[in-house]
N, C-alpha and C positions, 0 to 999 in steps of 0.2 A: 355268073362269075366265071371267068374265062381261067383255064387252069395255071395260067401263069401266076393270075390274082390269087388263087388260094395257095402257090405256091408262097409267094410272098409277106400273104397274111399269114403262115405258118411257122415263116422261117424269119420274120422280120417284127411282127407285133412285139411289142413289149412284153415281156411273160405274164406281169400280174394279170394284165387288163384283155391276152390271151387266154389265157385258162379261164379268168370271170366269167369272158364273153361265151366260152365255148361249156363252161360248169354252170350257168345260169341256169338255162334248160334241163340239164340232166339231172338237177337236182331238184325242177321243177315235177320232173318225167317220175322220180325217183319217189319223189315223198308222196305224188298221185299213188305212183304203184302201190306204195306200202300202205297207205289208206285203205284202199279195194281192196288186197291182201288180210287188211284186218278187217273190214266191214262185214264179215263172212264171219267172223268168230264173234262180231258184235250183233247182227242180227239173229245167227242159230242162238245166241245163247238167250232168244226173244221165242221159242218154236212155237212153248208149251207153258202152261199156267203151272205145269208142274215143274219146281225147282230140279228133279232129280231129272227128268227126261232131258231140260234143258243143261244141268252137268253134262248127261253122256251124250246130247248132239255135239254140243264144246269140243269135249274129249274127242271124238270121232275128229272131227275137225282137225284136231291137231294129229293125230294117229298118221292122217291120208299127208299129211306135210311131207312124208318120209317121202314119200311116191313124188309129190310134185316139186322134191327138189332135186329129186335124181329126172325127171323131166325138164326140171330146170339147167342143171347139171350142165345134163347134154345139150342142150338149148346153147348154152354160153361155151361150153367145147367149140363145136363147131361156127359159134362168132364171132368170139374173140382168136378162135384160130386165123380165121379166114380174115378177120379184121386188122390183126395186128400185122398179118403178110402183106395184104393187100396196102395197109398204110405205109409200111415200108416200101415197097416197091414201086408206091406212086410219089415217095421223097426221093426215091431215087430216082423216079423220071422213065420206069420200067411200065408200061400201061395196061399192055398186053396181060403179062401176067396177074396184075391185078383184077382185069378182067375176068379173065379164067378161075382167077381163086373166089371172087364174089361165087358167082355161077356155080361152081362147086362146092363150098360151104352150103348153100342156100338147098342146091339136092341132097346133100347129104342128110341137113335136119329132117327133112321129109320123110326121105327113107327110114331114119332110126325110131320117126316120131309114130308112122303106121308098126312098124315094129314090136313098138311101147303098146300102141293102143291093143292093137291083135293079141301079144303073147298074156297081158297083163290082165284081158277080159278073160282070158279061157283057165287062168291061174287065177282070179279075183281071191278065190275062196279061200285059197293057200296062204297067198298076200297078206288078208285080211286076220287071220291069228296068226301067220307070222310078227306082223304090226303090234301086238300085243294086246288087240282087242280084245274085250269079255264081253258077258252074255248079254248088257244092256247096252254096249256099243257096237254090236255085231254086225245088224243090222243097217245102224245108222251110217258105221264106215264100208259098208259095200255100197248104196245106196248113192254116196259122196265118193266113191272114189269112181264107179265104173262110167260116170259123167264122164268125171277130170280125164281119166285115159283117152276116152274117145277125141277128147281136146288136145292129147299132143303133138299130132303133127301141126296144127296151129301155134301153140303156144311153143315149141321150139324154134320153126321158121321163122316166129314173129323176132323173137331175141335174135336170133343170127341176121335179119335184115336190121334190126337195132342200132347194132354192135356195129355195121357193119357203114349205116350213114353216118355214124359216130365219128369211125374211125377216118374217115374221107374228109369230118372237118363241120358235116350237117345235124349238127345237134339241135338243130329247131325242128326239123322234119323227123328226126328220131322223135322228141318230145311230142308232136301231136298227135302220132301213133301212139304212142303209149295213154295220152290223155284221153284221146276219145274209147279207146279200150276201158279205161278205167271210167268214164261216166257212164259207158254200157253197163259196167257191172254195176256202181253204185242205184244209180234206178232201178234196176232189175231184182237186186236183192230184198228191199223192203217188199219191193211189188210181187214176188213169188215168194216168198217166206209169209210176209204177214198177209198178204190179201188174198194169195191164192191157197196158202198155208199147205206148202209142196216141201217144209221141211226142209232138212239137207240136200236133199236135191233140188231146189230151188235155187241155192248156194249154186251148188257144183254148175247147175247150168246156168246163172248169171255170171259166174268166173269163167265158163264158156266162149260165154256168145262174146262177152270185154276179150277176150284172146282173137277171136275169130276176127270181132271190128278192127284190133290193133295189126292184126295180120296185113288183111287188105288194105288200112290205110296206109301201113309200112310199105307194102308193096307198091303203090299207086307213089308211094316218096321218090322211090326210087326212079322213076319215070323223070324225075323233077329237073329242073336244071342240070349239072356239071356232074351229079351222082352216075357212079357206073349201071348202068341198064343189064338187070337180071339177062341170059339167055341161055337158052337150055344148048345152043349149040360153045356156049365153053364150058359145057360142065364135061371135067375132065378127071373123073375119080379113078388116081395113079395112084403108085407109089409116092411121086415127087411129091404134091400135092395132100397125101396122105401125111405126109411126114413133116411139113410146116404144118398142118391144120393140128397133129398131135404136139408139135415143140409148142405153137401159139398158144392151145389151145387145154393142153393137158393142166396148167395151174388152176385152170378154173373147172375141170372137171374133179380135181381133186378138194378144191375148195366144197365144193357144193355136194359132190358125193360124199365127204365127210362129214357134212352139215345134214344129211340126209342120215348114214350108219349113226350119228352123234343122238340127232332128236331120237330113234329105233332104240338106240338102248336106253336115253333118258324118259324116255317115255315107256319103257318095261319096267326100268328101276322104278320110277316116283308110283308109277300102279302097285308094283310089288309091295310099296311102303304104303302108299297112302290111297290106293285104290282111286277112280274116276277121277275124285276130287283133286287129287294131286296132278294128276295128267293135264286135267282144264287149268289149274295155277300157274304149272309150267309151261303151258301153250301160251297164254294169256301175256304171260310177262316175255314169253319169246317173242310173238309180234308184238309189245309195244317197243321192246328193244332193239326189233329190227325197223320197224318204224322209225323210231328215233336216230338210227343208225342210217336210214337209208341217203341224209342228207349229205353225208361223208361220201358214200359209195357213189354220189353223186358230182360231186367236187374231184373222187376222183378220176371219174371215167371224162369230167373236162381234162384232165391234164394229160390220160392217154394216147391221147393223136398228138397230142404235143409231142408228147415222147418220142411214141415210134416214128413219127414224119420225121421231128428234128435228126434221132439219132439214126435213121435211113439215111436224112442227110449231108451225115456228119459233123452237126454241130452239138455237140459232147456238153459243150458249156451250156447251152439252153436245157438240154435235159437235167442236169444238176441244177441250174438256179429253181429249175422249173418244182424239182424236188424238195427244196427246201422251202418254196415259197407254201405248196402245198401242205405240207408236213406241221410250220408253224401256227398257221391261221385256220387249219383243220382240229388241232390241240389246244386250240384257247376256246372256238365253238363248241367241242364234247363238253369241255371243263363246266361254261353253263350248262346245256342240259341233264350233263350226269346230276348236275346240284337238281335244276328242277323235279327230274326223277327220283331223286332221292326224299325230297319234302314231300311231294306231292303221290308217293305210291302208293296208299293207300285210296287214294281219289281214282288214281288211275284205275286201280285193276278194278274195283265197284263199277265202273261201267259197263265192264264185260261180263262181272260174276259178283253173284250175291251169295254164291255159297261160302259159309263159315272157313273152311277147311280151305278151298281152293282160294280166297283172297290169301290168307295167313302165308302160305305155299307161296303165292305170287308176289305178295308186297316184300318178301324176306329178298326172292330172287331177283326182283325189281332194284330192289337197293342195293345188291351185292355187286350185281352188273353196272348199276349206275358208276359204281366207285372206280372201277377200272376202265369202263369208257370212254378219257382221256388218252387213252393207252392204243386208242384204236387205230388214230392218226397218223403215228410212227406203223402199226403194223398192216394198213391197207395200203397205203401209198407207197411203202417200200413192197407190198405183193406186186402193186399195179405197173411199178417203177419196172421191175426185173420180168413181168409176163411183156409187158411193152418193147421191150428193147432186144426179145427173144431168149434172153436166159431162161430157158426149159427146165431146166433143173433143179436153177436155186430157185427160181418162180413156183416149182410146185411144193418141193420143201416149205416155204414160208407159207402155200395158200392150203397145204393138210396139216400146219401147226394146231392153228386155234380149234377146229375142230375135229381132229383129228390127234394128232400125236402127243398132244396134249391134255386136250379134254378127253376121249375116249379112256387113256388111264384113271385123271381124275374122276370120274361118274365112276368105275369099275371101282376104285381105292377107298374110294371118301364115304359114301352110302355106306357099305358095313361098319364103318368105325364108327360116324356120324348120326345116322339115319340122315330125316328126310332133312336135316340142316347140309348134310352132303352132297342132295340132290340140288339144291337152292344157289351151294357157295364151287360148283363146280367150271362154272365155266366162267368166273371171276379169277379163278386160280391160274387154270388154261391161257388165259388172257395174260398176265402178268409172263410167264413162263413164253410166247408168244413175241413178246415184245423184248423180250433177251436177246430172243432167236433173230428178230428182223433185224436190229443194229448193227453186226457182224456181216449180213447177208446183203444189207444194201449199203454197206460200208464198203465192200471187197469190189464193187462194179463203182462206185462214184469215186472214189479216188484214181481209176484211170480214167477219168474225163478228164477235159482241159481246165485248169481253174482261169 
């Protein structure tokens, strides 16, 4: 596709049948992910014939999330940084630059990703009761976490070359990356859990070696057609360069590093209250909600090259339609599966946990969440709306709301008053408060577009 053609198909498609074509994939990409994401909590919780050992691998599980979504974090910092410049600057026809900012995102993860692995082995131990682990997940979260670190300069490059065929328009070659990653993992898990019975770290190194496959096949994308070609001679780590990778890029690190601070303290609270059991409930019911969630996330990362390409290219009014089109048809989809999830919680969380305490814990959470999941439509695609078109500011506002500025107080307020009903109904509350915040914020940027 010769770059005038994608210019074209960018600035010319019709919006619905634009975003479909380009949210097909990444929602294909997206709901893979979260499968293999959860597969890990559904096979640990398979390690041991004994129930309790099988709660604290769970638990453990869910402890090390903290770490791999501040791995994740940075991962998406430096992708949607470098992605959202990069897409603007090739609407605007500017090439060079775009070049130069691939190439430098792409070093950057690297560098922070050896960073991650080095400081975080030589600190494990710290990490590891800082996490809030006790004496029967102690083990099992160093075991699962010192794998996952040595994985992050994989698993961040892999997201910033993600983001970054995304953003250019190639969301099929994003998607296969991420798919063949995610079938590494899912074979891999059964096959060193149950057959080699390597435990938690069977886990850690099958979510591994699925980062490492999606790495290289991401990289090997970019080789592909009209995609800008990695090269080590633009990488140009400046101040200029710094400073759109932080404006692009800073929503989504605060997104994720508050999703990271949020699980650390809901996962001290629910132990503090409810010991192991509660920790595996509220892990359990957090990936399925982000599973269920990830179809959304996926829907919206099609409409972000829209975004930034159009509003690089100044047409204002595609960005707005492109917003509402997202917005409406993203809010009737949550509506069924919040319902599904709300009938069926009880069903769900039995797959993952047979323990008394930890279903009860999960099914309450599962349901609370369910009910505002609706709610999620209006406040990801007004984050994605405002980190796309370069609003720095109110992009990160809106992306440290839901977990962050919000839920952080609810989990600290509502557990002492509540107990572990406070732990449950926390990030239901967040969510509502969340979605106040976003209506104002992507109301202030779309009223000066064109109607």
């Amino acid at each position: 596709m010769a770059t005038q053609n994608r210019r074209e198909y960018l600035t010319t498609t019709p919006i619905p049948k634009l975003i479909l074509s380009l949210s097909v994939p990444t929602i294909i990409s997206m709901m893979v992910t979260a499968i293999y994401n959860t597969a890990d909590t559904f096979f640990v919780a398979r390690v041991s014939s004994d129930p309790v050992v099988n709660t604290a691998a769970t638990a453990s599980v869910g402890l090390v999330f903290t770490v791999m979504a501040l791995i994740q974090a940075t991962g998406f910092f430096c992708g949607h940084g470098s992605g959202n410049f990069l897409s603007r600057m090739l609407g605007a026809g500017n090439h060079k630059e775009a070049n130069e900012m691939a190439s430098t995102g792409f070093a950057l993860s690297l560098i922070l990703g050896v960073i991650f692995a080095v400081v975080g082995n030589i600190f494990i131990e710290e990490i590891v009761q800082f996490l809030g682990a006790t004496s029967t997940t102690m083990q099992f979260t160093m075991d699962y976490m010192r794998i996952i670190l040595f994985g992050a300069p994989f698993m961040m490059a892999q997201f910033v070359i993600n983001n970054q065929l995304r953003f250019q328009g190639s969301a099929v070659y994003a998607m296969v990356g991420l798919m063949c990653g995610a079938v590494m993992n899912i074979v891999l898990d059964p096959l060193l859990i149950l057959v080699f019975h390597m435990q938690v770290r069977g886990a850690a190194i099958a979510t591994v070696m699925g980062q490492v496959t999606s790495f290289i096949v991401l990289l090997i994308g970019t080789s592909k057609g009209e995609n800008i070609k990695l090269n080590i001679k633009n990488v140009h780590i400046n101040g200029y360069y710094l400073k759109e990778i932080v404006n692009g890029g800073a929503p989504s690190l605060f997104r994720q590093g508050m999703a990271a601070i949020a699980t650390l303290i809901l996962n001290r609270t629910a132990g503090a209250i409810g010991s192991d059991a509660a920790i595996a409930g509220m892990s359990v019911a957090g990936r399925v909600m982000m599973m269920m969630a990830s179809a959304l996330i996926g829907f919206g990362q099609g409409y972000q090259p829209v975004c930034s390409f159009n509003y690089g290219a100044g047409l204002t009014k595609r960005v707005k339609e492109g917003f509402i089109f997202c917005v409406k048809y993203s809010t009737v989809f949550l509506v069924g599966i919040g319902v599904v999830c709300f009938i069926f919680a009880p069903d769900i969380i039995a797959l993952f946990s047979k323990n008394p305490m930890a279903m009860e814990v999960g099914v309450a959470a599962l349901r609370f969440q369910a009910c505002t999941l609706p709610l999620s439509g209006t406040i990801v695609i007004s984050n994605m709306m405002l980190q796309s078109i370069g609003k720095g500011v109110k992009a990160s506002i809106m992306a440290s709301s839901r977990n962050g500025l919000f839920f952080i107080p609810m989990i600290l307020i509502l557990p002492p008053i509540l107990g572990i009903l406070g732990v449950e109904m926390a990030q239901s509350c967040a969510d509502v408060l969340s979605f106040g915040l976003a209506i104002p914020l992507a109301a202030s940027e779309l009223k000066k577009f064109n109607d």
